[in-house]
C-alpha positions as CSV (number, residue, x, y, z in Angstrom):
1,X,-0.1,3.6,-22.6
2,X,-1.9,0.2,-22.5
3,X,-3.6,-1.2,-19.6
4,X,-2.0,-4.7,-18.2
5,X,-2.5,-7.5,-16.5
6,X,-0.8,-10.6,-14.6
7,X,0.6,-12.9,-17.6
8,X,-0.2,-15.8,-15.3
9,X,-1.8,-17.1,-12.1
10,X,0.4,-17.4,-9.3
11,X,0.2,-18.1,-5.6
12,X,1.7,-16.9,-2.3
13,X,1.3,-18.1,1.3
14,X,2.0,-16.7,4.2
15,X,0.4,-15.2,7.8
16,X,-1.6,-11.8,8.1
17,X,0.4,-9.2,10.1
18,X,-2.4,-8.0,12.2
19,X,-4.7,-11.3,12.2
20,X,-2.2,-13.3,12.8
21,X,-4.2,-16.0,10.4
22,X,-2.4,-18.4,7.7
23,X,-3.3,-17.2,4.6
24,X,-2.8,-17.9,0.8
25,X,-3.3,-15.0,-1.9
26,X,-3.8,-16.0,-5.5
27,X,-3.0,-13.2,-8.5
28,X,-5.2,-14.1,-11.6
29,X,-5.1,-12.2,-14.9
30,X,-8.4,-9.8,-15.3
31,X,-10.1,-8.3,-18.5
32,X,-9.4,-4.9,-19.2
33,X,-11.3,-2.0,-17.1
34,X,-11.8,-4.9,-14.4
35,X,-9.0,-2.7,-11.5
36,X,-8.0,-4.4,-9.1
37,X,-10.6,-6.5,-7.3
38,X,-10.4,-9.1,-3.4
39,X,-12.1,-12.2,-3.6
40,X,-12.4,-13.6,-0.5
41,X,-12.7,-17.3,-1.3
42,X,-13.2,-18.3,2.0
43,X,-16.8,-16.8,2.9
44,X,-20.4,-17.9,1.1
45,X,-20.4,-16.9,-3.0
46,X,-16.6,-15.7,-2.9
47,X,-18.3,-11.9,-2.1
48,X,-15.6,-9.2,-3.8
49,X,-14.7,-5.8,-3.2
50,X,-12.7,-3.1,-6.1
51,X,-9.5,-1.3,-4.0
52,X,-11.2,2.1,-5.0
53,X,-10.9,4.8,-2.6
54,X,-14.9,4.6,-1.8
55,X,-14.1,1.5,-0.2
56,X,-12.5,2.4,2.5
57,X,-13.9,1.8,5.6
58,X,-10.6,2.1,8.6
59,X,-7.4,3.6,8.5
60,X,-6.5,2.3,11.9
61,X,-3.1,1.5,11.5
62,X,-3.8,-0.3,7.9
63,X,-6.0,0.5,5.0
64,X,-9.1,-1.8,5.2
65,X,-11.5,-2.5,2.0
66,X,-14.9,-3.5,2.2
67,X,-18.1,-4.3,0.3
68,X,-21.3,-5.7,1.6
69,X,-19.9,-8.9,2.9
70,X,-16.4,-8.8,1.4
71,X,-13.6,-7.3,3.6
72,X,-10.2,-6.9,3.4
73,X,-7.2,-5.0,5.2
74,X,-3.7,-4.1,5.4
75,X,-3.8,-4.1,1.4
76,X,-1.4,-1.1,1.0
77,X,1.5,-2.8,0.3
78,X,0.2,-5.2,-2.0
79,X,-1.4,-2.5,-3.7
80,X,1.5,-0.2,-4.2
81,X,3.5,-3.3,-5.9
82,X,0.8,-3.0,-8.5
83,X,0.8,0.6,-8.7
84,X,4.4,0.7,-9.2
85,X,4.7,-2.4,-11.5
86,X,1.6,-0.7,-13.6
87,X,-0.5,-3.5,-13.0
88,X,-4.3,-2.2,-13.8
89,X,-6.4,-5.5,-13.7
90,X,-6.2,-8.1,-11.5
91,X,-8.6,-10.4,-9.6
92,X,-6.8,-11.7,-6.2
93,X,-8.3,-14.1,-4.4
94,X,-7.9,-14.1,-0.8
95,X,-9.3,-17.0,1.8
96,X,-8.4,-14.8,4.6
97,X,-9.1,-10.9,5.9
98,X,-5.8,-9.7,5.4
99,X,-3.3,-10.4,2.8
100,X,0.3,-12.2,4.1
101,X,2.8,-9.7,5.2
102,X,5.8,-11.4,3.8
103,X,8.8,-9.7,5.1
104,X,7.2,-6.2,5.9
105,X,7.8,-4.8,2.4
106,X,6.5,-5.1,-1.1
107,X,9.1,-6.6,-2.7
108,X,8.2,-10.2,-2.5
109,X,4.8,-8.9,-4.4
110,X,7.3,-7.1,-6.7
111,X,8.8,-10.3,-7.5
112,X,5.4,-12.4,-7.4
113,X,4.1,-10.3,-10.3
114,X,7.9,-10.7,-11.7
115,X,7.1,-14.4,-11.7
116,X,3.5,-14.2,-13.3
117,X,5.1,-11.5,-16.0
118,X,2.9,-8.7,-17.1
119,X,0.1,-8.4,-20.6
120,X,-0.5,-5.9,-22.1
121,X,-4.5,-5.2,-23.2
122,X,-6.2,-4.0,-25.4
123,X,-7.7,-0.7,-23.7
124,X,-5.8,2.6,-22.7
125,X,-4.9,3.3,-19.2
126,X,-6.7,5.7,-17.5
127,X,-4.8,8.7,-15.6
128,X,-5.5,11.0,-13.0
129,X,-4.2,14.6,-13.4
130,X,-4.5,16.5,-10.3
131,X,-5.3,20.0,-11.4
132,X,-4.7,21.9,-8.5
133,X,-3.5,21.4,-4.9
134,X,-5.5,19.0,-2.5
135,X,-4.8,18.4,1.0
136,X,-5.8,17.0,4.0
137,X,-4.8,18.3,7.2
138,X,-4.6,16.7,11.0
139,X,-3.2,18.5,14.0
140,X,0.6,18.6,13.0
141,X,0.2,15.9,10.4
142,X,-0.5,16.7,6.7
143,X,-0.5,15.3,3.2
144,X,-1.0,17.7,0.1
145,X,-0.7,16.6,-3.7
146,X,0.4,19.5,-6.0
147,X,0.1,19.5,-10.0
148,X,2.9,17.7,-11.8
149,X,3.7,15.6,-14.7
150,X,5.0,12.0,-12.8
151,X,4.5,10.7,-9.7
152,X,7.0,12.2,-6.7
153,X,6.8,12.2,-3.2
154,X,8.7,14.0,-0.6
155,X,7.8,12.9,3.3
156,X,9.2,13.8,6.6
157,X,8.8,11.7,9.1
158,X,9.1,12.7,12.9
159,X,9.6,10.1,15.6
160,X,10.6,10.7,19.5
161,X,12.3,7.9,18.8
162,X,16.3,7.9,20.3
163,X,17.7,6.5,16.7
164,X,14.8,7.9,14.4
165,X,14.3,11.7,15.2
166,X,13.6,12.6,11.6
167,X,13.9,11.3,8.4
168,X,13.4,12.8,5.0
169,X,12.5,11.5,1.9
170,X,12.2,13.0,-1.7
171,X,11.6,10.5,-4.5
172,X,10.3,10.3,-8.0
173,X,8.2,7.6,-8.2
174,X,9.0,4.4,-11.2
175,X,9.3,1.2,-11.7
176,X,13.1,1.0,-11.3
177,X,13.3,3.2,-8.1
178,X,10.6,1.9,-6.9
179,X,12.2,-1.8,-6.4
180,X,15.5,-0.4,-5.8
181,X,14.4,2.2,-3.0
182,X,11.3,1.9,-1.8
183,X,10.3,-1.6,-2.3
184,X,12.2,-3.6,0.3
185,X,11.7,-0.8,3.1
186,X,9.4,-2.9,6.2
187,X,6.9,-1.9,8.4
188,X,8.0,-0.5,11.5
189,X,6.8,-1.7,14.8
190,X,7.5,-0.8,19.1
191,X,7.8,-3.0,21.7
192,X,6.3,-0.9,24.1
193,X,2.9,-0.9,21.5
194,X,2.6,-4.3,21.5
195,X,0.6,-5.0,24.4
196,X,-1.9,-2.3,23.5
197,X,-2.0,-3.2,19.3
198,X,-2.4,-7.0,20.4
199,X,-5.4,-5.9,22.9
200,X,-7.1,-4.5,19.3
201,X,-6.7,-7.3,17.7
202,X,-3.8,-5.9,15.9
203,X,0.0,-7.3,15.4
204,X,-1.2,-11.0,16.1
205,X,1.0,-12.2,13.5
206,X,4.0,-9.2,13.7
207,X,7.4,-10.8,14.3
208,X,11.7,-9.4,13.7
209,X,10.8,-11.3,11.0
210,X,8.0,-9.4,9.0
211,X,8.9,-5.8,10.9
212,X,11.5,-3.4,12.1
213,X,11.0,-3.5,15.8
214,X,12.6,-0.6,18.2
215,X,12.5,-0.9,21.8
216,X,13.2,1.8,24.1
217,X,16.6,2.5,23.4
218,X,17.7,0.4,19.7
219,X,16.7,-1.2,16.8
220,X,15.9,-5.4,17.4
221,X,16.3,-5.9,13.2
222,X,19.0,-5.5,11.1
223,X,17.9,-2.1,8.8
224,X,18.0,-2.5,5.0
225,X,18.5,1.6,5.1
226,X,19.2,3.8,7.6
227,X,16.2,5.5,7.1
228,X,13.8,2.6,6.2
229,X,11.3,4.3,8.5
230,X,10.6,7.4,6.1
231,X,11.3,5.0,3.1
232,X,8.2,2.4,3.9
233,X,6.0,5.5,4.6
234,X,6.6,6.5,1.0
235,X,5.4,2.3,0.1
236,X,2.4,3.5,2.3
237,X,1.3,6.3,0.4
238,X,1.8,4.8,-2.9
239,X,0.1,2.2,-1.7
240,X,-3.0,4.5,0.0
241,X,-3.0,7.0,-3.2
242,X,-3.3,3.9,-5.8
243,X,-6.6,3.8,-4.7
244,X,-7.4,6.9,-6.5
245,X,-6.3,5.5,-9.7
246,X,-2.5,6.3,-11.8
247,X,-2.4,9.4,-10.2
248,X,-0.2,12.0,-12.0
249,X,1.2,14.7,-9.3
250,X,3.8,15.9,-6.7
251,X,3.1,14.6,-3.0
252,X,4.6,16.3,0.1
253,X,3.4,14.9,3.5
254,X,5.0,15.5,7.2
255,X,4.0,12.4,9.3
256,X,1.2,11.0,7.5
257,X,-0.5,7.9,8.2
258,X,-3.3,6.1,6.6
259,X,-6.2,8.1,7.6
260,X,-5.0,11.1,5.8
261,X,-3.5,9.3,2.6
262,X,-6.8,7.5,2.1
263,X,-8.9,10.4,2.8
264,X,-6.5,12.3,0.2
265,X,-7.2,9.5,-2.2
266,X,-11.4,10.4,-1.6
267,X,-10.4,14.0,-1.9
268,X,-8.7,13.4,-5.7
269,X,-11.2,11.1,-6.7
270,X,-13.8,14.0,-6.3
271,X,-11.7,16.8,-8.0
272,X,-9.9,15.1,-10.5
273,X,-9.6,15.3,-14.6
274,X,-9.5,12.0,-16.1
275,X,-7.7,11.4,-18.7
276,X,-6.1,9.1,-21.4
């Protein structure tokens, strides 16, 4: 398999879910063995930083990248579009912290990088072949990654929620499935957190437009599935895990979040077998 890039440069613009900030993201094409790599055009000498798993800095409620002076956040969904659409080179330049959270889902990145079309380069693509079983364990929440020749992930999800309770999810991970199941799944937000995320600095820009929003007793959005809740945290953990590279292995998690899907991603990036 070769790697790719963007055919094309193209633009999006839109706000920041947890900033709350306008902002415009621009997918260039890159040179093969670039990865994917933030430019964040609106600070001194456009400082950039690679969405490798050593970047990570916070998992608080969004995956945040950062490098000297360049730092980004709330990548994941942006970055499991390009894992999905086997996008291994890009440079996207970003004049804002966080890229724009569209409609909550990844499928408007799926169809930006639709729109650009996709190169092929001359250079093989790397892949990561987990070996043997990883996993990352806190309290009653856990993520493990397993041996096995594709990319599937099953995740339970367990909410006190009234109309959530739990949700199961068991999925083999390509391109087709990926648009068609995973994709359009949003983020998934609470009215009664809203105060408190918005005293952090976090949800500024959150709206029934751009999340699924519960309060106490029903669902505020129209759902795209019924269980779009265990469905988007699959889009997070693709999105988390491409930070380790084209991973190559079976994922079972019971309610993960970004803290542990990131600090799985460290864990494979120090155990893993590389190869072509």
């Amino acid at each position: 398999m070769q790697q790719t890039t963007v055919g094309k440069t193209v633009t999006y613009t839109g706000i920041g879910l947890h900033s709350g900030r306008d902002v415009t993201i621009t997918l260039k094409p890159a040179d093969a063995n670039t990865g994917i790599i933030f430019a964040r055009t609106d600070l001194p000498g456009v400082p950039q930083v690679a969405a490798v798993a050593g970047n990570v800095t916070n998992a608080m409620r969004a995956t945040t990248l950062e490098s000297e002076q360049a730092k980004v956040f709330t990548v994941e969904h942006l970055l499991a579009a390009f894992y999905a659409m086997a996008i291994d080179n890009c440079l996207v330049e970003i004049n804002s912290v966080e890229p724009p959270v569209a409609d909550g889902s990844s499928l408007p990145f799926v169809r930006l990088i639709e729109e650009a079309g996709i190169v092929q380069q001359d250079a093989e693509r790397r892949l990561v072949y987990v070996t043997e079983a990883q996993t990352i364990r806190e309290g009653d929440k856990f993520i493990t990654i397993l041996p096995y020749d594709g990319l599937r992930i099953t995740f339970t999800s367990i909410n006190s929620h009234p109309m959530l309770g739990v949700q199961f999810g068991d999925y083999e991970i390509t391109k087709d499935i990926f648009i068609r199941e995973i994709a359009p799944a949003r983020t998934i937000g609470f009215m009664h957190e809203v105060e408190l995320l918005q005293s952090q600095g976090l949800a500024l820009g959150g709206s029934l437009e751009n999340a699924v929003v519960y309060d106490d007793e029903k669902v505020l959005t129209p759902l795209r599935f019924a269980d779009e809740l265990v469905r988007h945290k699959i889009l997070d953990i693709i999105g988390d895990l491409a930070l380790a590279g084209h991973i190559k292995g079976h994922i079972i998690a019971v309610k993960s979040s970004h803290a542990i899907n990131t600090a799985l991603a460290k864990k494979i990036v120090e155990h893993i077998l590389v190869r072509s």
